[in-house]
C-alpha positions as CSV (number, residue, x, y, z in Angstrom):
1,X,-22.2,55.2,28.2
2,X,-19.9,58.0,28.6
3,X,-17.1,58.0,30.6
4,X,-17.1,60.4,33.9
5,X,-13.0,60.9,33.8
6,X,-11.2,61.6,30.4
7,X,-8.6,58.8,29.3
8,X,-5.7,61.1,29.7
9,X,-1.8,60.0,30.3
10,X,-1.6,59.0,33.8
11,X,-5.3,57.8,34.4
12,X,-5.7,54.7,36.1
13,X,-8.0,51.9,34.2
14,X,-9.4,48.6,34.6
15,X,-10.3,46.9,31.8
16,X,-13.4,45.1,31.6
17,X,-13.2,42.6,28.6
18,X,-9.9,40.4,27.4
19,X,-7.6,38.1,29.1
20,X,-6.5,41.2,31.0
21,X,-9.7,41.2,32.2
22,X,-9.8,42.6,36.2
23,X,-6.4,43.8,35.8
24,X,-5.0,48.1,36.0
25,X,-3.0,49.8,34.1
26,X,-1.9,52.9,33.1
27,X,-2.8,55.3,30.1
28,X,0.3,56.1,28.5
29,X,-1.0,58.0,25.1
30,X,-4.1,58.5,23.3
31,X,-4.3,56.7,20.2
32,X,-7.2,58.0,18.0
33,X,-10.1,58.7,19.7
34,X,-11.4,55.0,20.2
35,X,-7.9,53.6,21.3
36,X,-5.1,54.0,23.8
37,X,-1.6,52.6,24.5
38,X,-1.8,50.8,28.5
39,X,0.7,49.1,30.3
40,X,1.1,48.4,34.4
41,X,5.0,47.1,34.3
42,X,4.8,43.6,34.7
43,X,2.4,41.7,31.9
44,X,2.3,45.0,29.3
45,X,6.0,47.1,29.5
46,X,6.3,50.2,28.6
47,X,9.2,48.5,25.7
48,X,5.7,47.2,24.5
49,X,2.6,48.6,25.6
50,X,-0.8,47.3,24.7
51,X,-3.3,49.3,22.7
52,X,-6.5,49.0,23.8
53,X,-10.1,49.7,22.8
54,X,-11.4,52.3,25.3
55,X,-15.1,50.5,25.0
56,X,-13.2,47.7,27.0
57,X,-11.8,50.2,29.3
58,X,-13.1,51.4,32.9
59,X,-11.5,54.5,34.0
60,X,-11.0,54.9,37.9
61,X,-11.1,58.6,40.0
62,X,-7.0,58.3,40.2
63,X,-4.9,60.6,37.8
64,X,-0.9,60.0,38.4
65,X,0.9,62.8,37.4
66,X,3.6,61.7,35.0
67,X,6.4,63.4,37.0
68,X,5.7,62.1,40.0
69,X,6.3,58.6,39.3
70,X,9.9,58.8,39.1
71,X,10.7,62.0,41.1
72,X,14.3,61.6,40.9
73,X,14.4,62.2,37.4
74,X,15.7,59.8,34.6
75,X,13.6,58.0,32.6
76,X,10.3,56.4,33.6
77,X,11.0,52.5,34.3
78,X,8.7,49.4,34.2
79,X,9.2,49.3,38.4
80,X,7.9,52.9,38.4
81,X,4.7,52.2,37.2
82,X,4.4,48.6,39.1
83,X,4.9,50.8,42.2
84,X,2.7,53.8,41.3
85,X,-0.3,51.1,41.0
86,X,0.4,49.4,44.3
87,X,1.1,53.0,46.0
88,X,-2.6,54.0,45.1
89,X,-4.0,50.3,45.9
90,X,-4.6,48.8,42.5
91,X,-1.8,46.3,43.0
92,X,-1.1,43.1,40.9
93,X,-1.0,39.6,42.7
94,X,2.6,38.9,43.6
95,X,3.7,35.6,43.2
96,X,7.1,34.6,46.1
97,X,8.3,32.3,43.4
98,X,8.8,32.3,39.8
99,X,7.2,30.0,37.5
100,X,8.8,28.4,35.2
């Protein structure tokens, strides 16, 4: 089935299939044209972002433009992207405590 919104950088996903099942996350690049590098700031960083099929992929109506994530300038940080998510209501559970 095709996909009404284009995988672009910035678009919002869920993905459907993985133990990231349920979860969003951002499309940082196109890799290919059945792949892309995600990440949402806390389980997949931007140091190391996770490619992902784009069959297992579920794109939402939300495009984030890249510069205003961070509109202070500087470089884009893992916070900046947990904070983009939450700011448009696809926030992460938040534990109070740390494990471990």
């Amino acid at each position: 089935m095709k996909e009404p919104f284009s995988l672009e950088r910035g678009r919002v996903v869920e993905s459907t299939q993985g133990r990231d099942k349920g979860k969003y996350f951002l499309v940082l690049e196109q890799c290919g044209k059945d792949a892309v590098m995600i990440a949402d700031g806390s389980h997949h960083k931007l140091s190391a972002p996770k490619k992902k099929n784009t069959k297992h992929l579920r794109a939402k109506p939300v495009l984030i433009d890249w510069e205003t994530i961070r509109p202070e300038g500087g470089k884009v940080q893992d916070s900046d992207l947990r904070r983009a998510l939450e700011n448009h209501g696809f926030a992460g559970e938040r534990s109070l405590c740390k494990e471990g």
